[in-house]
N, C-alpha and C positions, 0 to 999 in steps of 0.2 A: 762595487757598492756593498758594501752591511751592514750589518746593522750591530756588530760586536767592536767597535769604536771607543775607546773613555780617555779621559785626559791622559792616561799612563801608555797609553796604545803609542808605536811608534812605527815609521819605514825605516826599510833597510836602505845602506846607500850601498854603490856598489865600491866603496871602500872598505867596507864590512862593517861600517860605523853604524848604531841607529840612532835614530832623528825623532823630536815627539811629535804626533801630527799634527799639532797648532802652535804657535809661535807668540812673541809679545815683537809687533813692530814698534820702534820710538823715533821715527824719522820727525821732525821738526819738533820734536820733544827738548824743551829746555832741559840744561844738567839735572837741575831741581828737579823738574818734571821728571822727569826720566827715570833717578832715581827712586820718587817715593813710586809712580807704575811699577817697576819693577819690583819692590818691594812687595806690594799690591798684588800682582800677579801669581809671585811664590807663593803666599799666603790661598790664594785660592785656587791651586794647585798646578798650573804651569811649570815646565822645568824648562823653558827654552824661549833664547831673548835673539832678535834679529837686530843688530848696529854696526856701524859703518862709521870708518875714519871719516868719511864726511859728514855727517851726522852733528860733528862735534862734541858729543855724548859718552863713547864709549869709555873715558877712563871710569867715568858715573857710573854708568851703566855694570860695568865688572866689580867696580866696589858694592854694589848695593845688592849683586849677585851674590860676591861673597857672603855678606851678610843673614841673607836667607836664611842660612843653617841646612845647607843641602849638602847630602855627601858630593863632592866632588864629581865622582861620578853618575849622577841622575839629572846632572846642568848637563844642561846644552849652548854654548857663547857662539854665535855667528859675527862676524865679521867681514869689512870689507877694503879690498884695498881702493884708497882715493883716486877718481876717474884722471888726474892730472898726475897720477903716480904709476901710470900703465907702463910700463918696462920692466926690463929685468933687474936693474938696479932700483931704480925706484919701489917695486913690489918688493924687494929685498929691504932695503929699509924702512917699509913699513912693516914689514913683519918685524923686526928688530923692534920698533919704536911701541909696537902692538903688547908686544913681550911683557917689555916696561911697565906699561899703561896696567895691561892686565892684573899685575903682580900673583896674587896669591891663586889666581885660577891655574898660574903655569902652562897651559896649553891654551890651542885656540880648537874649538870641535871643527868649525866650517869656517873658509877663508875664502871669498870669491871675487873675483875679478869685476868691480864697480858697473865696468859699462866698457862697451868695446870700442874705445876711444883711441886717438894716437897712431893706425893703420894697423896691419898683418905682422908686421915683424915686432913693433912693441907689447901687441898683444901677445906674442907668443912666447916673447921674453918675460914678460911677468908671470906667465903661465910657469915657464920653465924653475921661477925663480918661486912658484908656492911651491913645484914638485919637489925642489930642493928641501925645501921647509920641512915637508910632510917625511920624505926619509930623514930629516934630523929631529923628529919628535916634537918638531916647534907646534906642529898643526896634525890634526886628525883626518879629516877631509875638504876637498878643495871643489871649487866648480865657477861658474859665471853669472854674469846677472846681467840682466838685459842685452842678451844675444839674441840674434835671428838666426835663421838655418844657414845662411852665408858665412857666418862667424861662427859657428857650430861645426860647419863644416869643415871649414879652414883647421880649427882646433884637432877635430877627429885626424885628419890626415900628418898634422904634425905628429899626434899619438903612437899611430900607428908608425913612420916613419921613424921616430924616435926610440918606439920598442925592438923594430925589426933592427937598428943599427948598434942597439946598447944592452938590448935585452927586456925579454918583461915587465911592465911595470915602471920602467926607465922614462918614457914618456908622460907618465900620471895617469890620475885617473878621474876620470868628470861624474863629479856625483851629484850635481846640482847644476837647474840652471834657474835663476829668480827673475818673474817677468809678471810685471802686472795684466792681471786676469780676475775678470768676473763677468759674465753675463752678456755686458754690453761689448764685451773686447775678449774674444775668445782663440784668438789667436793660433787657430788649428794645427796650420803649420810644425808650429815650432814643436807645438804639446804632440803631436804623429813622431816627429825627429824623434825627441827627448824621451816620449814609451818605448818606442822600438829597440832604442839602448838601454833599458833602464834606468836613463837619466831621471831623478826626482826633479818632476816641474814645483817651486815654488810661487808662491800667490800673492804680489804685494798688490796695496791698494786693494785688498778679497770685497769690501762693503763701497766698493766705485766710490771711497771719500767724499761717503753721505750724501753725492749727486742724485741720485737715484731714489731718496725717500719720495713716498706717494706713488711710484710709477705703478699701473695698476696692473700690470705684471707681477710687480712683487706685493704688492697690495694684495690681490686675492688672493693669493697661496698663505701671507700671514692669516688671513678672516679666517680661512678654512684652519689651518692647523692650529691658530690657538699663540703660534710665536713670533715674534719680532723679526721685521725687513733683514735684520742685522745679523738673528740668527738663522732665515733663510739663507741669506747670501754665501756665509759660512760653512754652511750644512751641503749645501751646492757643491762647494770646494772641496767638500771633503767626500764627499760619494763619489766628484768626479779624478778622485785619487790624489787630489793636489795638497799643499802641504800649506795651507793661508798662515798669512801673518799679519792678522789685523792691531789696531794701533788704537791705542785709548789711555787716557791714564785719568780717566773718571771710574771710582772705583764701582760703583752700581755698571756701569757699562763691560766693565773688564771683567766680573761675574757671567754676565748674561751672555757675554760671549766666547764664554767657557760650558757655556749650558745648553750643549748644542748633540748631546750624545743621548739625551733621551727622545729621538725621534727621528723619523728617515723621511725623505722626500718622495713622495711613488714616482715612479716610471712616468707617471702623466703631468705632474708637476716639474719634473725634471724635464720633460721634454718643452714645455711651457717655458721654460728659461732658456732653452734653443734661440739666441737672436742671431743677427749677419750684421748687427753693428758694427760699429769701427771708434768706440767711444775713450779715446785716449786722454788721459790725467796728468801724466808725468812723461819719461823719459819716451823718443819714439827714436 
């Protein structure tokens, strides 16, 4: 937790790449949409866009990044390979078709494995097929999304397996794993695995996709400090080290929760958000 946090602040991954600490998610974001958010977002100082070949979005998405007028490197572009595209060839050509889409970005920063779909051995082939990627300069850092410590683990052992047979590094290297988390779904497990390697846990879904306005859990922590459910919930994720990527493309909203660095959550409001729920949105 600190309190020296601002929109330029970043983690390291353990590819050596660093990452901003808050993100623009555009999941069910129309092109259009998506577009002017992002647009939106640069402007009010974000450098760093979360989409996904499933999304449908992301050639939008990279053009309108382009546009910005950000040096190249101070973006951050995350993308994802498609859950029906779990393999080695198929994560191969979606990096190829990623490439394309992207144009003038040229690289990708973060590529992650959709959802651990398709069994053990296709997952490991599309793994094998970002590692490839990442030593040909296509991508900067790689990881997964929506794994449990079973698929976590699987992963690690291929890692290791694959270094000790080919050498160093030869296996890849997991710098992320994205899994929605806030409050009501705290998913301990995985977040103990992913610290203890210095895997960066990522936050989708960070404001429980607005289910959770009124709960008077998060009600009274807004009265007392002065700021909105939305940027509680964010502020949460971010003390409790997580990297959110909340999702808006109303521009008053996309501010405000950008405006989450002038205040910390105490120890006693923090602990107030301690729930044992099991309150899942999206992928389980």
């Amino acid at each position: 937790m600190t309190t020296t946090l601002s929109p330029s602040s970043g983690y390291a991954l353990n590819s050596g790449s660093k990452i901003p600490v808050i993100g623009l998610g555009v999941f069910k974001a129309s092109e259009a949409e998506a577009s002017l958010a992002v647009q939106e977002v640069f402007k009010s100082g974000y450098r760093h866009v979360d989409t996904a070949v499933y999304y449908e979005n992301q050639s939008a998405v990279a053009k309108a990044v382009l546009k910005a007028g950000v040096p190249r490197d101070q973006l951050f572009f995350t993308t994802k390979v498609h859950p029906t595209a779990t393999s080695y060839e198929g994560a191969k050509e979606q990096v190829a078709k990623t490439l394309q889409e992207i144009g003038g970005l040229k690289y990708v920063d973060l590529m992650l494995i959709h959802a651990p779909y398709g069994g053990a051995e296709k997952r490991l082939g599309a793994w094998k097929a970002l590692t490839e990627a990442v030593q040909e300069g296509k991508i900067r850092s790689i990881g997964v999304s929506n794994y449990g410590v079973d698929h976590l683990t699987d992963l690690e052992q291929y890692i290791k397996d694959t270094d000790a047979k080919l050498g160093k590094g030869k296996g890849g290297v997991l710098s992320v794993n994205q899994i929605e988390l806030h409050p009501w779904l705290q998913r301990r497990d995985i977040i103990d695995w992913c610290k203890k390697r210095g895997v960066l846990v990522q936050a989708w879904a960070p404001l429980a996709q607005s289910s959770r306005w009124g709960d008077p859990l998060l009600k009274n922590i807004a009265k007392r400090t002065g700021k909105s459910e939305a940027q509680i919930l964010l502020r949460w994720s971010l003390q409790k080290d997580f990297n959110p990527l909340p999702k808006s493309v109303t521009p008053a909203r996309i501010q405000q929760n950008l405006d989450v660095f002038d205040f910390e959550l105490t120890d006693k409001e923090m602990a107030e958000l301690e729930t044992d729920e099991y309150d899942v949105h999206g992928w389980e």
